[in-house]
C-alpha positions in Angstrom: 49.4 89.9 129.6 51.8 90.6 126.5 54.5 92.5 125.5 53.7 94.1 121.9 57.2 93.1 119.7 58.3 93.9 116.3 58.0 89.8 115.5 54.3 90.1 117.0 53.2 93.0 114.9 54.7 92.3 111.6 54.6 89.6 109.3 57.7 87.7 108.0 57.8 88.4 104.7 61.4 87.2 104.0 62.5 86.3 100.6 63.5 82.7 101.2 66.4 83.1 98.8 67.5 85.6 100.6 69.4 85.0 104.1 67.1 85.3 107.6 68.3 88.9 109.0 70.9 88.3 111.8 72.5 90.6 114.1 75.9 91.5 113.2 75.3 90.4 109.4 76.9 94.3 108.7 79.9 94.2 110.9 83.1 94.9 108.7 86.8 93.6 110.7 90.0 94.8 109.4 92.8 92.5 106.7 96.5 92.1 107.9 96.8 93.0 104.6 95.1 96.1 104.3 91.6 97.3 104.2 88.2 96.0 106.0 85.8 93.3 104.6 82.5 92.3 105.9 82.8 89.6 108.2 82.3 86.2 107.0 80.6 84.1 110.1 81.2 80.8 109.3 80.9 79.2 113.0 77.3 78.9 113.4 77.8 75.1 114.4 79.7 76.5 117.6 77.0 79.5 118.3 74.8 80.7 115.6 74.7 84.8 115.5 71.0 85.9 116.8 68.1 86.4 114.4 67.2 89.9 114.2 63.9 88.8 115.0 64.8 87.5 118.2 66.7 90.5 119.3 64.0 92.8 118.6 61.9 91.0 120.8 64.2 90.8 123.6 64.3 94.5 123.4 60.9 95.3 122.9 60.8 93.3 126.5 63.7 94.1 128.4 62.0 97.1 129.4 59.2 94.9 131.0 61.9 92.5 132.9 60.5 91.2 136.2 60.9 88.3 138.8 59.4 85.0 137.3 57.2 83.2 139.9 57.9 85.7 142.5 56.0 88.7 142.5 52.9 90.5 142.5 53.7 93.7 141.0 52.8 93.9 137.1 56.4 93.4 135.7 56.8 90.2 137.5 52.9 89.2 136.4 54.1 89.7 132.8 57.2 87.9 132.8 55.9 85.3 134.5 53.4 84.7 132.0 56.2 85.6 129.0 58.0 82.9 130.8 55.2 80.0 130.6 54.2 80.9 127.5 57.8 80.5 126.0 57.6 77.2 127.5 54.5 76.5 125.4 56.1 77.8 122.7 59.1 75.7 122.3 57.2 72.2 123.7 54.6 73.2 120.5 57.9 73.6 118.3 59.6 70.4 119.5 56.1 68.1 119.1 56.1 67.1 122.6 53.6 64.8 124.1 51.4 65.7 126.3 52.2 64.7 129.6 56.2 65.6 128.7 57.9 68.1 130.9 60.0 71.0 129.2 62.6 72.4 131.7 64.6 75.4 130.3 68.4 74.6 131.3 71.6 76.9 131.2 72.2 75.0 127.4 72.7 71.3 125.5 75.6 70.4 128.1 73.7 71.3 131.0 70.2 69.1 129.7 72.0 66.0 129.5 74.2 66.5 133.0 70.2 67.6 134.2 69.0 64.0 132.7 72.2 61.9 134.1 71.5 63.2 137.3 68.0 61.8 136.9 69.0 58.4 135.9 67.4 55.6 138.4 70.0 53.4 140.0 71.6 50.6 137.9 70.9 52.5 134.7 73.0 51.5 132.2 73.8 54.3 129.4 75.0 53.3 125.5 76.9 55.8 123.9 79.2 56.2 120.6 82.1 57.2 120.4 81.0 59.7 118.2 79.2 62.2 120.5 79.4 65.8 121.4 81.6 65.7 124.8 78.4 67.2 126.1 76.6 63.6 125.0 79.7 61.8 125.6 80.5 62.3 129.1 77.8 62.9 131.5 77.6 59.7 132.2 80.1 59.1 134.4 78.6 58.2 137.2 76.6 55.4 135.4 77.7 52.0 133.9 78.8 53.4 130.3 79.2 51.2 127.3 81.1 53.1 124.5 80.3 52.3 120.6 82.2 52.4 118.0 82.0 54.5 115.3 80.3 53.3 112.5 80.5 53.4 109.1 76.9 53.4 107.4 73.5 54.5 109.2 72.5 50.4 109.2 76.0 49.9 111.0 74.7 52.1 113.7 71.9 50.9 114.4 72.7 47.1 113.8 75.6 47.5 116.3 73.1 49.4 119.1 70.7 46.6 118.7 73.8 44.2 119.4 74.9 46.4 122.3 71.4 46.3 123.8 70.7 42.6 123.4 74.0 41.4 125.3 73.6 44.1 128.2 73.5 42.2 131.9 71.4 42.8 133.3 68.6 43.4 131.9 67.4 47.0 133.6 67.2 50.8 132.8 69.0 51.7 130.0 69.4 54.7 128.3 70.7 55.5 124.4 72.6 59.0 124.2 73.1 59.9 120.7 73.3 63.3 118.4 70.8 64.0 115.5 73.0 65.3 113.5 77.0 65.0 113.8 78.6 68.4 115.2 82.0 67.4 113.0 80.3 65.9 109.3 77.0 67.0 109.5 75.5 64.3 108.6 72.1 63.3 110.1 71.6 60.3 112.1 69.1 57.4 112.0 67.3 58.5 115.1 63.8 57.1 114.6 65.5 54.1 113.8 67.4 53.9 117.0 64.7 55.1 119.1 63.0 52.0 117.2 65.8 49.4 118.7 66.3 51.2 121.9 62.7 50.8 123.0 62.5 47.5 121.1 65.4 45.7 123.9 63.3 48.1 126.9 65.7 51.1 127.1 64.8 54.8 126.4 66.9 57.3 124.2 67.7 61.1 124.5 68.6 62.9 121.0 71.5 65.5 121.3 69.5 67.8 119.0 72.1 70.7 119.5 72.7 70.7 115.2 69.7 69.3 114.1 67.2 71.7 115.5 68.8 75.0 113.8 68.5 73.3 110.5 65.4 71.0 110.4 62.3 70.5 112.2 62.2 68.3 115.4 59.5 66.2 116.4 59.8 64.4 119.6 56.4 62.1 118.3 57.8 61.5 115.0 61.0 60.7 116.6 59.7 58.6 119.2 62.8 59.8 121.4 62.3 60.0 125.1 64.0 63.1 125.7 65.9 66.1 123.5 68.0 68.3 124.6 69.3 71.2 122.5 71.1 75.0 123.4 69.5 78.1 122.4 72.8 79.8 121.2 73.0 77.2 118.6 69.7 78.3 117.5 70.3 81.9 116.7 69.2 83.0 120.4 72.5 83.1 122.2 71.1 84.5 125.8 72.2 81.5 128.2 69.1 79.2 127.8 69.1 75.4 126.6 66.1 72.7 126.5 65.6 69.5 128.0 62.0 68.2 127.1 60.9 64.3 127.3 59.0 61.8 129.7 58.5 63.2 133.6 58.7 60.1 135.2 62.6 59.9 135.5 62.7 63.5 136.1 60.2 63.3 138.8 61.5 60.6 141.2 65.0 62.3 140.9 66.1 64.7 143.3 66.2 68.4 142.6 69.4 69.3 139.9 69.6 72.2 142.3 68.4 72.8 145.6 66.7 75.7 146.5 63.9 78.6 145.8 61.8 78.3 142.7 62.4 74.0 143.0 60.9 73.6 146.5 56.9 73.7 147.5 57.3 74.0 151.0 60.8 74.0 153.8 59.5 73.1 157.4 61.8 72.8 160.5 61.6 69.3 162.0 61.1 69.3 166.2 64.8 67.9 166.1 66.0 71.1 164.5 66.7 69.5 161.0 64.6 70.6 157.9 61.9 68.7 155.9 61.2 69.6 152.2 58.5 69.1 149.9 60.0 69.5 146.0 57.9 70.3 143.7 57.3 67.4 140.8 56.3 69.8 137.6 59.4 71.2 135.5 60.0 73.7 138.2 61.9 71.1 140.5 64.7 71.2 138.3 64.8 75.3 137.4 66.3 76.7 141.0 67.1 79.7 141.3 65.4 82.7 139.3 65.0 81.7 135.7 66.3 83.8 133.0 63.8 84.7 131.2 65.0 86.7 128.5 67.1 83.3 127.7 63.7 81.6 127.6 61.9 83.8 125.6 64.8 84.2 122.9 63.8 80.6 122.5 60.6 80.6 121.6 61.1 83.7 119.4 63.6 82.2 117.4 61.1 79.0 116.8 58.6 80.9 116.1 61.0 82.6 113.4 62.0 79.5 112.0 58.4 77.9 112.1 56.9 80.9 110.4 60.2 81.2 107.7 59.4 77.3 107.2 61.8 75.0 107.4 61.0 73.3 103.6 62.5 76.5 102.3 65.3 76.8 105.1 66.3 73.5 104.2 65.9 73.8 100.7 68.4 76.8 100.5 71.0 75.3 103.0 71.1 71.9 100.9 72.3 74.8 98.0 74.8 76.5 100.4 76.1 72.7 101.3 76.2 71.6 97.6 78.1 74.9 96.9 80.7 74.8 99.4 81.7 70.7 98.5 81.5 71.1 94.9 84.3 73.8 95.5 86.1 71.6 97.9 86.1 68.7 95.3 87.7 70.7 92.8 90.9 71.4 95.3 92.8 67.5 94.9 94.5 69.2 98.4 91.5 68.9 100.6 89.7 65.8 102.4 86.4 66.4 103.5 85.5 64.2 106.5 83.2 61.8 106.1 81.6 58.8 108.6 78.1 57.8 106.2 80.1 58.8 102.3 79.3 61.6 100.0 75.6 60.6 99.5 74.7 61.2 102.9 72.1 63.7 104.3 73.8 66.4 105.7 73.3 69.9 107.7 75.5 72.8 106.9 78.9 71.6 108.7 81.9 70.5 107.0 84.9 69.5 108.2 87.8 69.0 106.3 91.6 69.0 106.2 94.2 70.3 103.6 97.5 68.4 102.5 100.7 70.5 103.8 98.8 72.6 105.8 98.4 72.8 109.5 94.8 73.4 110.1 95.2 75.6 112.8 97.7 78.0 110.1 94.8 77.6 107.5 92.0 79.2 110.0 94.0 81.6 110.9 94.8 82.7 107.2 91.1 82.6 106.6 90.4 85.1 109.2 93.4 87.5 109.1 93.4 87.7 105.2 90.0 86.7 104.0 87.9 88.2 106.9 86.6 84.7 107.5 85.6 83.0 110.9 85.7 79.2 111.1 86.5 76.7 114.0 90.0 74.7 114.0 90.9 72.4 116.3 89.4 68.9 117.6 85.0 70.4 118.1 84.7 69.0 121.2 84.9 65.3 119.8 87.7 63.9 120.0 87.3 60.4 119.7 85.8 61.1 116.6 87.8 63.5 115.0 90.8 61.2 116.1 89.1 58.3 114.8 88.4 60.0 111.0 92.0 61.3 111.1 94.2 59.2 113.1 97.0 60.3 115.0 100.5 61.1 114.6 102.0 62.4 117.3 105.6 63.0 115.4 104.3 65.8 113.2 103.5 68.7 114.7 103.2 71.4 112.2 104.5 75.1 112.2 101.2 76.1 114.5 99.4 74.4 117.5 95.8 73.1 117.6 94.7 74.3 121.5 92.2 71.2 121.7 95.1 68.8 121.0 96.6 66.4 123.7 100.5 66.8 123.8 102.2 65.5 121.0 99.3 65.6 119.2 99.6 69.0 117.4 99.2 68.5 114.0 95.7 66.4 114.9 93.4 68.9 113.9 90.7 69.7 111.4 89.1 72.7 109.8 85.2 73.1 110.1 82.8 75.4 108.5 79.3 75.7 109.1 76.5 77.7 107.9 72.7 78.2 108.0 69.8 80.4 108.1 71.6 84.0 108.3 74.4 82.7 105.9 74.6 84.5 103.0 75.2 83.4 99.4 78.8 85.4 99.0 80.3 84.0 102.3 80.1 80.5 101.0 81.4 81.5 97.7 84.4 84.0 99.2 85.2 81.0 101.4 85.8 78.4 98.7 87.5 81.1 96.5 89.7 81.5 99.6 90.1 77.8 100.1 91.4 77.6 96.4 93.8 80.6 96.7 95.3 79.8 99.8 96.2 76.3 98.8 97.6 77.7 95.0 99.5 80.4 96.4 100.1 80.2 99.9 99.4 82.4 103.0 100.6 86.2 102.3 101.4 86.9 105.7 103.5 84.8 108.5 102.1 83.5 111.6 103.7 82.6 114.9 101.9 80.6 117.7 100.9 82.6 120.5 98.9 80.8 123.7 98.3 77.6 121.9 96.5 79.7 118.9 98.1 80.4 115.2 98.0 84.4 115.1 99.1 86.9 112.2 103.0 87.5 113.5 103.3 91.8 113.6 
């Protein structure tokens, strides 16, 4: 059974140098100072806008939406198999082994709470400081070791091998760490620390949440145990993440949730209690009725990205990237935050923070007078935005950062990310903006409202 799409009966025939079509990429918002302007989306590292592709699709289906596993009427006989073949899909996308389970998830924070629940006893996790809070803190309920940032790729991995080598005992373990920084954008040495994970007998899960939009993924290559990564992230923002590695934890754990869809068979014991049988393939951790359209927006968007090809995706970000620093370099105001240096490989985030301006007053600027969307605040990290600004509680600045701890206002950075749908004159407006606002100052005044630096009417 299939559902015949726009994406299934047409081509891609997409100038590369030309942006992917997303959905919104028209949408004009209004200036404080007058007029409208076409809107600027420059957030993609906290949810990328959906390809165009991928929406047709889920429209052409919609239509067609049935139960998943649960029916014997047509609808649900299609779904079910639009649902199994997404799975496909996406394990043929991430380069999965074959005896890997991929279990669609609710996104990248739900995976890696899914795998912590899933960790044997007296598992030991190893985790930097520099994580993702979704990386950083699932582990809770697990002997944690926390890393230091490092400074160089090498430093990472010589100080994991370190970690590793001293852990007592000498059990489980398991290596938590991103593929490519959610803050700098720079790319990781993840085959390398899959390499000395496995080499001192522990097993790694790659936080693939920013690599995966912007290069391809390859759980062989990598020789990761486990990736997890969010759909929303990856241009199909419809509820659905991925957690895709090695069954055998996943197996011997009990269900994330408990109930239909996870269970093979409920009997009632002669003392009235209840005995259940769970199933062990991927469904044991997907309770409840899976959402479908979530999992098939997956697998159309990596079939858009496979099909677009990510040599030429790449290709033009690394242009966007070089664009947007080379204009940052020429502002002596602005820092660009940095763990690796310059020279390091990098996706299309950048963070960055400008002398005499509170970042939170500079987003703000950027959206009400440039019609510009980018992220302020601390990204969900922290440690490691703490650690590559330091903290000064004293100086707070005219407008709050809502991420900040108390005291810590003025702790905040600016971030700007880009990919696929990104077209050319957003990076350009943005640096142009960048340069005006720090020669001549905001044109408008701005009050804090709610923990958020707003246009004051």
């Amino acid at each position: 059974m299939s559902v015949s799409t726009v994406a299934a009966d047409q081509a891609v025939h997409c100038d590369i140098s030309e942006p992917l079509p997303v959905l919104g990429r028209d949408v004009t918002v209004p200036l404080v100072t007058g007029g409208e302007v076409t809107y600027a989306a420059l957030d993609y590292a906290a949810s990328a806008p959906a390809l165009q592709r991928v929406w047709d699709d889920v429209a052409a289906y919609a239509p067609y939406y049935g139960s998943v596993h649960r029916g014997a009427g047509y609808l649900s006989q299609l779904s079910t198999d639009l649902f199994e073949n997404a799975r496909r899909t996406v394990t043929e996308f991430l380069d999965c082994r074959a005896d890997d389970q991929l279990i669609f998830t609710r996104s990248t924070t739900d995976s890696l709470n899914l795998l912590a629940a899933a960790l044997p006893d007296g598992c030991q996790v190893f985790v930097f400081e520099t994580e993702h809070h979704a990386s950083l803190l699932p582990w809770q309920h697990a002997q944690v070791t926390y890393l230091d940032a490092p400074r160089t790729p090498q430093q990472a991995v010589a100080t994991l091998r370190e970690a590793l080598a001293a852990r007592d005992p000498q059990g489980p373990a398991l290596v938590c760490v991103t593929g490519a920084s959610n803050v700098t954008g720079e790319l990781w040495p993840v085959r390398e620390l899959a390499d000395a994970a496995h080499a001192h007998g522990a097993r790694i899960v790659l936080d693939a949440a920013q690599l995966a939009p912007h290069h391809p993924v390859s759980v062989r290559d990598l020789d990761v145990d486990w990736v997890a990564f969010s759909g929303h992230k990856l241009y199909a923002p419809f509820g659905s993440g991925v957690l895709a590695g090695r069954a055998d934890w996943l197996r011997a754990a009990d269900p994330y949730l408990a109930g239909g869809g996870a269970s093979r068979k409920v009997t009632r014991r002669a003392d009235g209690g209840v005995d259940v049988e769970w199933h062990d393939s991927a469904a044991r951790h997907e309770a409840g009725s899976p959402n479908v359209i979530g999992a098939y927006s997956i697998a159309a968007a990596c079939k858009a990205l496979t099909e677009a090809g990510f040599e030429s995706l790449v290709a033009r970000e690394r242009y966007l990237i070089d664009t947007v620093r080379a204009g940052l370099a020429e502002v002596p105001e602005v820092r660009v935050l940095s763990l690796f240096g310059d020279d390091a490989p990098r996706v299309g985030v950048i963070s960055f923070v400008v002398d005499g301006w509170n970042s939170s007053h500079f987003a703000a600027a950027l959206s009400a007078e440039y019609g510009i969307g980018v992220r302020d605040g601390l990204f969900c990290a922290h440690p490691l935005v703490r650690t590559l600004l330091g903290s000064d509680p004293r100086s707070q600045g005219e407008c709050g950062a809502p991420e900040a701890a108390p005291g810590e206002k003025s702790l905040n950075a600016i971030r700007v990310s880009f990919g696929a749908g990104t077209p050319e004159e957003h990076v350009e407006r943005f640096v142009g903006a960048v340069k005006e606002l720090v020669r001549d100052g905001a044109r408008w005044e701005y009050r804090t409202e709610d923990g958020r630096c707003v246009p004051a009417v």
